[in-house]
RONUKE-310791 format. One line per field, with one value per residue: residue number from 1; x, y, z of N, C-alpha, C, CB in turn. Coordinates in nm, 4 decimals, decimal comma. Glycine has a CB too. Example, Ala and Ser with C-alpha at 12.3 -4.5 7.8 and 13.67 -1.06 7.14 Angstrom:
<atoms>
n	(1/2)
neast	(1,3190/1,2850)
nnorth	(-0,5690/-0,2250)
nup	(0,7800/0,7080)
caeast	(1,2300/1,3670)
canorth	(-0,4500/-0,1060)
caup	(0,7800/0,7140)
ceast	(1,3200/1,2900)
cnorth	(-0,3300/0,0030)
cup	(0,7800/0,7870)
cbeast	(1,1308/1,4084)
cbnorth	(-0,4473/-0,0598)
cbup	(0,9046/0,5725)
</atoms>
This chain:
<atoms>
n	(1/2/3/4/5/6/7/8/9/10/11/12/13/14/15/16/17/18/19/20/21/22/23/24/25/26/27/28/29/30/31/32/33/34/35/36/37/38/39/40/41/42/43/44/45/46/47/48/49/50/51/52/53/54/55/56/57/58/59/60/61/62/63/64/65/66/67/68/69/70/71/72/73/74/75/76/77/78/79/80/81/82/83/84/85/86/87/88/89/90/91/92/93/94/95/96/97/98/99/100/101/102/103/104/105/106/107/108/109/110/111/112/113/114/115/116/117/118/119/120/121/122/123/124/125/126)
neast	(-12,6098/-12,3530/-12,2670/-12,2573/-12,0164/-11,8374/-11,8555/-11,7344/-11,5102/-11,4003/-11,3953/-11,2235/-10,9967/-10,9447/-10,8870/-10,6724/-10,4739/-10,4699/-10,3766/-10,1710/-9,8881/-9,9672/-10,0051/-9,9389/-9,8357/-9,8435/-9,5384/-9,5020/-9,2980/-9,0520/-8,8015/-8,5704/-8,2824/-8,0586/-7,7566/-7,6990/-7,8358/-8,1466/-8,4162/-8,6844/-9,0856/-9,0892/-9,2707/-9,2726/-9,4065/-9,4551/-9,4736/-9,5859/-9,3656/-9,1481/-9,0263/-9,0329/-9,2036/-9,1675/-9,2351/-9,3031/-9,4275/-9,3198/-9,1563/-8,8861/-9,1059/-9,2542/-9,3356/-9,1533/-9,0447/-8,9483/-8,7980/-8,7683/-8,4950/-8,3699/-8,5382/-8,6088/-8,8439/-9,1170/-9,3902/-9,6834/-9,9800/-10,1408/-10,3104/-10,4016/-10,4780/-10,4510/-10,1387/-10,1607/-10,2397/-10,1621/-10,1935/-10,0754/-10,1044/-10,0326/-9,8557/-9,5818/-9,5019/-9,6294/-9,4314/-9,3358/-9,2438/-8,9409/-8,7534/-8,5713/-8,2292/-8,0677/-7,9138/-7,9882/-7,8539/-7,8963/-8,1550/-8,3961/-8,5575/-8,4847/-8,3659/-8,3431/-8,1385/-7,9884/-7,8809/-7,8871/-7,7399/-7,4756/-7,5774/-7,6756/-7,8972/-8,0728/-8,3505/-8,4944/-8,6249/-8,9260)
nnorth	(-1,1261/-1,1009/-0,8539/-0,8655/-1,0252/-0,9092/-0,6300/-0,7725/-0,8630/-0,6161/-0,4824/-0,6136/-0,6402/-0,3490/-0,3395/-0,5238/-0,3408/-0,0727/-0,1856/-0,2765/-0,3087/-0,4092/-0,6632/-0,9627/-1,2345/-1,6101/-1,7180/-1,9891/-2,0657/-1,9948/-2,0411/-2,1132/-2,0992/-2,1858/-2,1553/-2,2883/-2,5154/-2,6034/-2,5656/-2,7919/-2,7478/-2,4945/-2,1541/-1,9106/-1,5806/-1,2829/-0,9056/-0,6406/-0,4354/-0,6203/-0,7167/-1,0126/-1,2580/-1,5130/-1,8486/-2,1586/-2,4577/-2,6700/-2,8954/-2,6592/-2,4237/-2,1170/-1,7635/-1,5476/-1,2167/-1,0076/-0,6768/-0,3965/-0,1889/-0,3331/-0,4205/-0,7277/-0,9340/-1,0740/-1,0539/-0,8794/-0,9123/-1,0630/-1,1779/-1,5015/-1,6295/-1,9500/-2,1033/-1,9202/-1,6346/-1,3303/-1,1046/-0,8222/-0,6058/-0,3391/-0,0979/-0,0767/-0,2933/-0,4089/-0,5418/-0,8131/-0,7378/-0,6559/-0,5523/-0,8196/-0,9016/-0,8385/-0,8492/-0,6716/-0,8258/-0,8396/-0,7421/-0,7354/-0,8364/-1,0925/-1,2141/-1,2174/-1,1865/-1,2152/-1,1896/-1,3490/-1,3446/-1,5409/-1,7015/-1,7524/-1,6804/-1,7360/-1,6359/-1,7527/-1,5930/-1,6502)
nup	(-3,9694/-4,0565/-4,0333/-3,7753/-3,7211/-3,8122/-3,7038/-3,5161/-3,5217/-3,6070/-3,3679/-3,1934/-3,3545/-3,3004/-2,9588/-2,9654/-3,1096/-2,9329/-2,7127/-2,7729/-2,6329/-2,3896/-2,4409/-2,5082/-2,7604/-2,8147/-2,9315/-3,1756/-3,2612/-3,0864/-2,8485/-2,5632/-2,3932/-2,1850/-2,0301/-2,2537/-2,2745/-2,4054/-2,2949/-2,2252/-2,2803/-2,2407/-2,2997/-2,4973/-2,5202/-2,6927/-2,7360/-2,9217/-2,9103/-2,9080/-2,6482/-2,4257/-2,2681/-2,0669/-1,9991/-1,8157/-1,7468/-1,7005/-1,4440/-1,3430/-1,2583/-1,3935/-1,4553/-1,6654/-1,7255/-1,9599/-2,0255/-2,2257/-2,0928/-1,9101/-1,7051/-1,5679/-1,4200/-1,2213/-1,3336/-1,1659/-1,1702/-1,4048/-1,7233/-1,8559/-2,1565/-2,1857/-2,3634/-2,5958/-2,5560/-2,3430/-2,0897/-1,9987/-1,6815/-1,7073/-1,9380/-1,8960/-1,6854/-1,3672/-1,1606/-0,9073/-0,6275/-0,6002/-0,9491/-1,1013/-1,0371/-1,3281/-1,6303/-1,9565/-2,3004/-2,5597/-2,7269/-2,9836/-3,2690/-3,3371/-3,1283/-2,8086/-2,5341/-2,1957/-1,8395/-1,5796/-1,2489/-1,2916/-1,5260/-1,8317/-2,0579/-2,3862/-2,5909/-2,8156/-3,0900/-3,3177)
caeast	(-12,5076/-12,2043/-12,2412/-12,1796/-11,9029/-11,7420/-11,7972/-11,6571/-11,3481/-11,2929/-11,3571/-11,1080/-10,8802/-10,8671/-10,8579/-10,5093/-10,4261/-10,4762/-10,2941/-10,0220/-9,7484/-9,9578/-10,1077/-9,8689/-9,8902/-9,7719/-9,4589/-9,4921/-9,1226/-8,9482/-8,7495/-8,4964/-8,2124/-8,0191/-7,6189/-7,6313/-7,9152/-8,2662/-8,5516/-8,8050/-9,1782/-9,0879/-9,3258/-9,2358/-9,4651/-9,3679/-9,5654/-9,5711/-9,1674/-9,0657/-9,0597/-9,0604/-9,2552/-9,1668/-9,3651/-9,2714/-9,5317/-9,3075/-9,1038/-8,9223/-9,2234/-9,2127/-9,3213/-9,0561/-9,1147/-8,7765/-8,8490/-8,6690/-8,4400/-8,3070/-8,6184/-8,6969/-8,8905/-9,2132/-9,5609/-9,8163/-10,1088/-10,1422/-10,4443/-10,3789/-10,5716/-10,3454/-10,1012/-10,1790/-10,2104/-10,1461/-10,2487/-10,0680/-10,1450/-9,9758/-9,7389/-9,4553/-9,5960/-9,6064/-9,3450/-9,3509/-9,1373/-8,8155/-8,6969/-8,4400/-8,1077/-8,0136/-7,8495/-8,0116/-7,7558/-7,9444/-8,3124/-8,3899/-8,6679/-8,4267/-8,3324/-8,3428/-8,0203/-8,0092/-7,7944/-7,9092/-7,6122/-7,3700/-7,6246/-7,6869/-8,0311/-8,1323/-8,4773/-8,4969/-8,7846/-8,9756)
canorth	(-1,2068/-1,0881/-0,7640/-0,8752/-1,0792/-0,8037/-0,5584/-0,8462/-0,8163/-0,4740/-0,4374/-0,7111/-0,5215/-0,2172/-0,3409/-0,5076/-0,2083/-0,0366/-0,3217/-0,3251/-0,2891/-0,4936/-0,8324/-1,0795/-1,2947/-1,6632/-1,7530/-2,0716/-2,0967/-1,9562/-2,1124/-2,1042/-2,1701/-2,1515/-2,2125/-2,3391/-2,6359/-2,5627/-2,5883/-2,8499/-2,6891/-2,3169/-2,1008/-1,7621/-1,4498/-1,1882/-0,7784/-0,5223/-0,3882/-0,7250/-0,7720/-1,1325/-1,3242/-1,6347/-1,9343/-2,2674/-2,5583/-2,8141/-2,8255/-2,5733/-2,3642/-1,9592/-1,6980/-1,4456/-1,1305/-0,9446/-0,5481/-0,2851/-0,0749/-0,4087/-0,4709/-0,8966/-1,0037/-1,1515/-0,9941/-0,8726/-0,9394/-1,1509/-1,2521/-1,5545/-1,7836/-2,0464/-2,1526/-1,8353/-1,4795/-1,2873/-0,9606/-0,7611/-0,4900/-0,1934/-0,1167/-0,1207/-0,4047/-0,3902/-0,6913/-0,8496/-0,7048/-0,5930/-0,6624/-0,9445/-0,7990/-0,9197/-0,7765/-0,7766/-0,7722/-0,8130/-0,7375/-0,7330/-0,9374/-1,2677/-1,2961/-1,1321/-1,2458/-1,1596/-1,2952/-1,3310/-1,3995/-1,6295/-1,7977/-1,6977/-1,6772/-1,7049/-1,6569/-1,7219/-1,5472/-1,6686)
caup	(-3,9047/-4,1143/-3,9830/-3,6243/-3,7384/-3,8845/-3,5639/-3,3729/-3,5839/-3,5590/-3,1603/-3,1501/-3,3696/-3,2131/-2,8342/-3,0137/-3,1419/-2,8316/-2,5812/-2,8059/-2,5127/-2,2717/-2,5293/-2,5396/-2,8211/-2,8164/-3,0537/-3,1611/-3,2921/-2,9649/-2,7411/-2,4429/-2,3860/-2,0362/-2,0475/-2,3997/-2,2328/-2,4491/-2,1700/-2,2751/-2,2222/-2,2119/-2,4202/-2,5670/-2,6085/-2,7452/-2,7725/-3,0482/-2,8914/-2,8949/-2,5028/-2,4074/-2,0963/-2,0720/-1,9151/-1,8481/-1,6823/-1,6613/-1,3531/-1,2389/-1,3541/-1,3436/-1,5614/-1,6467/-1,7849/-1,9780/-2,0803/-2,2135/-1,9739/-1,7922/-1,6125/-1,5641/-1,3171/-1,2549/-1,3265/-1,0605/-1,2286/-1,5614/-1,7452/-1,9491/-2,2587/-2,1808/-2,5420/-2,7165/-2,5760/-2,2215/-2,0681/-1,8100/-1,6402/-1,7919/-2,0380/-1,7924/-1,6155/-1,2287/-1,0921/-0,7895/-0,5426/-0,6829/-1,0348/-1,0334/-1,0827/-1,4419/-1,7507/-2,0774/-2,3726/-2,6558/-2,7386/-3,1185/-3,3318/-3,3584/-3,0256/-2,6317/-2,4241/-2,0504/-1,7747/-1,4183/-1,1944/-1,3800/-1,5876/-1,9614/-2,0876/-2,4903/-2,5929/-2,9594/-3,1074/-3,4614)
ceast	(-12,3682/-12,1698/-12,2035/-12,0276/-11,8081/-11,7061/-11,7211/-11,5128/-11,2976/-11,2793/-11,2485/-10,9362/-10,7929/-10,8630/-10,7217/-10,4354/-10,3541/-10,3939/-10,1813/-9,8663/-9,8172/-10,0028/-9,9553/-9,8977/-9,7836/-9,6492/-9,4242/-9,3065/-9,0334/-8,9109/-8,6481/-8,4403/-8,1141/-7,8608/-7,6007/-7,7544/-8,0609/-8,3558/-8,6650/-8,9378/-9,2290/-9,1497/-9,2875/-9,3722/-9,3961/-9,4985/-9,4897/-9,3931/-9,0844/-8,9783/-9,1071/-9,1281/-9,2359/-9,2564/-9,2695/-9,3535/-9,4491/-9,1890/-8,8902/-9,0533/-9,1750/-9,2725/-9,2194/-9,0682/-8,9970/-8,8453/-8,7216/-8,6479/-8,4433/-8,4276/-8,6803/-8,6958/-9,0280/-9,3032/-9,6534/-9,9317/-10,0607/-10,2752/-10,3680/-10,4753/-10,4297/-10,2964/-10,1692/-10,2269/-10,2377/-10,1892/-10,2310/-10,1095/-10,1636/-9,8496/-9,5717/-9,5579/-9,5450/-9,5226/-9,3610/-9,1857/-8,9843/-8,7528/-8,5738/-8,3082/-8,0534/-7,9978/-7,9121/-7,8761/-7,8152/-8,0917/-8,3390/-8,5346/-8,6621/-8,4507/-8,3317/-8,2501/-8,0000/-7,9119/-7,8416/-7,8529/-7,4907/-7,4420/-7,6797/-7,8149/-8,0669/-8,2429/-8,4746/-8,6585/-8,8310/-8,8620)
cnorth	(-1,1611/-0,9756/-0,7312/-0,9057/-1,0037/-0,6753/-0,6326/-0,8401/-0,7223/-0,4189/-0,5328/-0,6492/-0,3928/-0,2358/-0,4166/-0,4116/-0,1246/-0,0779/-0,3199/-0,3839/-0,4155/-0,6607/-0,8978/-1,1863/-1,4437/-1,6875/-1,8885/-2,1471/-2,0820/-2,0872/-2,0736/-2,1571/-2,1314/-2,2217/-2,2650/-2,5277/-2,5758/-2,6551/-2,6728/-2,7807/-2,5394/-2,2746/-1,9659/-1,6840/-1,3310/-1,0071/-0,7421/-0,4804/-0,5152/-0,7567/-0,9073/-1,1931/-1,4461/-1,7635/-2,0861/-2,3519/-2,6131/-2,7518/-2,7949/-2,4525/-2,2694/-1,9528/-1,5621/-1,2965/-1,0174/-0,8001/-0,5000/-0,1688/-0,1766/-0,4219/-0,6461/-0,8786/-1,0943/-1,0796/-1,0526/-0,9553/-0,9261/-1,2133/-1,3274/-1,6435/-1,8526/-2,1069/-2,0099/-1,7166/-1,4671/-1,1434/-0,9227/-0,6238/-0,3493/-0,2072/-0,1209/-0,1772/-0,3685/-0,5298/-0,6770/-0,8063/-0,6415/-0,6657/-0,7335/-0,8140/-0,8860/-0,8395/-0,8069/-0,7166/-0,7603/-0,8219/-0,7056/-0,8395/-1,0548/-1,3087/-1,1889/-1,2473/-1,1940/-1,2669/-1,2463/-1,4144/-1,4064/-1,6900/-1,7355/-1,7203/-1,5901/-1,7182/-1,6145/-1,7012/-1,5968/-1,7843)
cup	(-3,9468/-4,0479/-3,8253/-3,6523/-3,7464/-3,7747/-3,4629/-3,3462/-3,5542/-3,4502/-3,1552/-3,2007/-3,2988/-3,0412/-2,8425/-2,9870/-3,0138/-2,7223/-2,6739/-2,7156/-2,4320/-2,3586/-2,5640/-2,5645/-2,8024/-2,9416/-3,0413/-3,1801/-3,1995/-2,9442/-2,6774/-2,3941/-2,2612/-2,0226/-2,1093/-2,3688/-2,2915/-2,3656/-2,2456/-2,2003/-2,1892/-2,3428/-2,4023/-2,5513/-2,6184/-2,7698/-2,8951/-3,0408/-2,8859/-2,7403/-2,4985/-2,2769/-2,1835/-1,9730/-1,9531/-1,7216/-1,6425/-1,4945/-1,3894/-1,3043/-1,2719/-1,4803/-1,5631/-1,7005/-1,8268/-2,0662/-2,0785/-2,0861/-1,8931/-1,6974/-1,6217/-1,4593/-1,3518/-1,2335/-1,2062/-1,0912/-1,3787/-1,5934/-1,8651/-2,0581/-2,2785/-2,3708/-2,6299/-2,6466/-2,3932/-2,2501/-1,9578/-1,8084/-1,6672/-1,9211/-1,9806/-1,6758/-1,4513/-1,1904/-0,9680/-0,7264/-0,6236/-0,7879/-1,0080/-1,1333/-1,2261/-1,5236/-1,8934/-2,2111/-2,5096/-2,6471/-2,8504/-3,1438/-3,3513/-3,2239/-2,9192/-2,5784/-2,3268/-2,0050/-1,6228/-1,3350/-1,3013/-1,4869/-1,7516/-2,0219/-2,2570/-2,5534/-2,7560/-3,0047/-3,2918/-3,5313)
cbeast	(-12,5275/-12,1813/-12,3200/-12,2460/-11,8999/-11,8287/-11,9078/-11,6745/-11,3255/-11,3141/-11,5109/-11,1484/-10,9216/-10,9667/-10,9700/-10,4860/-10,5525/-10,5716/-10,3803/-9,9847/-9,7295/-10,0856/-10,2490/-9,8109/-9,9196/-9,8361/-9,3333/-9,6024/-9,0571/-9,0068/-8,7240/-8,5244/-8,1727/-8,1458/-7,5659/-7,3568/-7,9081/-8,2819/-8,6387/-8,7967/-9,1640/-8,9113/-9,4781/-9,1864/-9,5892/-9,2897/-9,5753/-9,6949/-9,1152/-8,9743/-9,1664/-8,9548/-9,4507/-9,0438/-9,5839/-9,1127/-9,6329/-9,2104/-9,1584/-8,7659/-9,3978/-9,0291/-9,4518/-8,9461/-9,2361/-8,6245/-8,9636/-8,6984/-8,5312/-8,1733/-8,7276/-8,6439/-8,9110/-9,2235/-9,6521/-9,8790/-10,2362/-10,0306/-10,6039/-10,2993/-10,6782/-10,4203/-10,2169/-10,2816/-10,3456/-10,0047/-10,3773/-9,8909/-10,1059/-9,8952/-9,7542/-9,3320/-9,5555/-9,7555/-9,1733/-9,4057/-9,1126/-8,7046/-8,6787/-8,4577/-7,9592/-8,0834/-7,6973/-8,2224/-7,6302/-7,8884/-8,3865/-8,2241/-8,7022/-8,2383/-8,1988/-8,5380/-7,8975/-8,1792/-7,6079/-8,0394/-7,6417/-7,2951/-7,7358/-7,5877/-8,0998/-8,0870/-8,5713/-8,4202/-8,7960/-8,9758)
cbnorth	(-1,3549/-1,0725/-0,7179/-1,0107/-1,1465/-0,7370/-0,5054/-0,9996/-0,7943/-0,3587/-0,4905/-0,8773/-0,4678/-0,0565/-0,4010/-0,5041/-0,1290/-0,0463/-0,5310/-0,2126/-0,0958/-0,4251/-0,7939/-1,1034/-1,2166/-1,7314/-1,6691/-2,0943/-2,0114/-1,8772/-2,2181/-2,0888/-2,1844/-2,2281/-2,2643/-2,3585/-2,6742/-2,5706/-2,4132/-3,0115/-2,7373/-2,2295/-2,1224/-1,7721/-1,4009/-1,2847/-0,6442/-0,3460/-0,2954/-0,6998/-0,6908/-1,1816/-1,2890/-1,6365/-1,9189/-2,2757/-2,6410/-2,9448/-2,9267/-2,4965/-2,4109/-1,8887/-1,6715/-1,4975/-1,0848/-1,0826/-0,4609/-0,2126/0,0730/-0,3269/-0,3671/-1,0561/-0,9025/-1,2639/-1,0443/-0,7294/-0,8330/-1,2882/-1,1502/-1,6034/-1,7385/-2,1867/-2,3478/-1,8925/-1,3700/-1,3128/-0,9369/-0,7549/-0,4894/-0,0837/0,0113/0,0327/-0,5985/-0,3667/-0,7151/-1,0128/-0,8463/-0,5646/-0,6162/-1,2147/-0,7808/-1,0244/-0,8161/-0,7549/-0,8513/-0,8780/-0,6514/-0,7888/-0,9166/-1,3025/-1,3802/-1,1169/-1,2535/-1,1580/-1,2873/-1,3392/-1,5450/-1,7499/-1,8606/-1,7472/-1,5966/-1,7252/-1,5712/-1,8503/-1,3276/-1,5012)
cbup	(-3,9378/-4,2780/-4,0249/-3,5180/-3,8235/-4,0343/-3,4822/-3,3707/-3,7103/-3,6137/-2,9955/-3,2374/-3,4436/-3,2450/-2,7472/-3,1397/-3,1971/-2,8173/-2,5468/-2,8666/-2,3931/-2,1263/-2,7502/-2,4808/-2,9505/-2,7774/-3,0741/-3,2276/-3,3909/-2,8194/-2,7685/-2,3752/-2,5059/-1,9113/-1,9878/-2,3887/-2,0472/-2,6049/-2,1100/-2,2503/-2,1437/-2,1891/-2,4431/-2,7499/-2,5604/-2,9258/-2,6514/-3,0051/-2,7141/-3,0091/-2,4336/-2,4300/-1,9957/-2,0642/-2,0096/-1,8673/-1,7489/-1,8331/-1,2043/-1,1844/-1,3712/-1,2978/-1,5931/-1,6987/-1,6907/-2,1105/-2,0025/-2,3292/-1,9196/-1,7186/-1,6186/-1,6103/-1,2087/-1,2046/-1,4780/-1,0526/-1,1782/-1,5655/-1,7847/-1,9014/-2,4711/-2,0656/-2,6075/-2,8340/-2,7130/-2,1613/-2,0885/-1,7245/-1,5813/-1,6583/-2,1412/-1,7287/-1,6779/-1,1428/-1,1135/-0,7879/-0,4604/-0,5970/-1,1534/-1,1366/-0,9369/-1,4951/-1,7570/-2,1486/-2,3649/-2,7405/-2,6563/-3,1796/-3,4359/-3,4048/-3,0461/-2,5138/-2,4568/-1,9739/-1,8157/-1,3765/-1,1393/-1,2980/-1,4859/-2,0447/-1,9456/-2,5400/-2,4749/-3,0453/-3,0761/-3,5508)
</atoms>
């Protein structure tokens, strides 16, 4: 029995490993904040480059999806375990239709700041 346990571990490990770019893990500490107004309900994940998708249930619901080289939009195809880990497609994820036109200004391990339009967008990470 231990010895499954233990292969279970390390296939689990290394298909991590492996997904690094595409496994997005939840952060329970995030949050989001939109013209200085912190979004009740919005959850964070975060990958290995510190790339953020965001998610939020309550309404207006969307998931967002902010990558290096100014690309947010919204993911094609997403596999989720709802509250704790995602899985898109590729490592530069496929978006729907054309990314949204938005600016990111910072992207770091604290924090990712973007602005789409006029509207200011801080996604505090950990």
């Amino acid at each position: 029995m231990k010895k499954w346990i233990v292969l279970l571990v390390v296939a689990v490990g290394l298909f991590a490993v492996y997904n690094r770019n595409r496994l997005f893990v939840r952060d329970p500490l995030g949050s989001v904040t939109r013209d200085g107004v912190k979004e009740q309900g919005a959850q964070v994940f975060v990958n290995y480059a510190n790339e953020a998708l965001l998610e939020n249930d309550n309404s207006p619901m969307y998931i967002t999806l902010i990558e290096h080289g100014n690309r947010i939009g919204v993911p094609a195809k997403i596999n989720c375990i709802h509250y704790l880990v995602c899985l898109l497609d590729a490592d530069q994820a496929t978006l729907v239709a054309a990314p949204t036109k938005g600016e990111v200004d910072v992207m770091d391990g604290r924090e990712v700041r973007y602005r789409v339009g006029k509207k200011q967008v801080v996604v505090a990470l950990r």
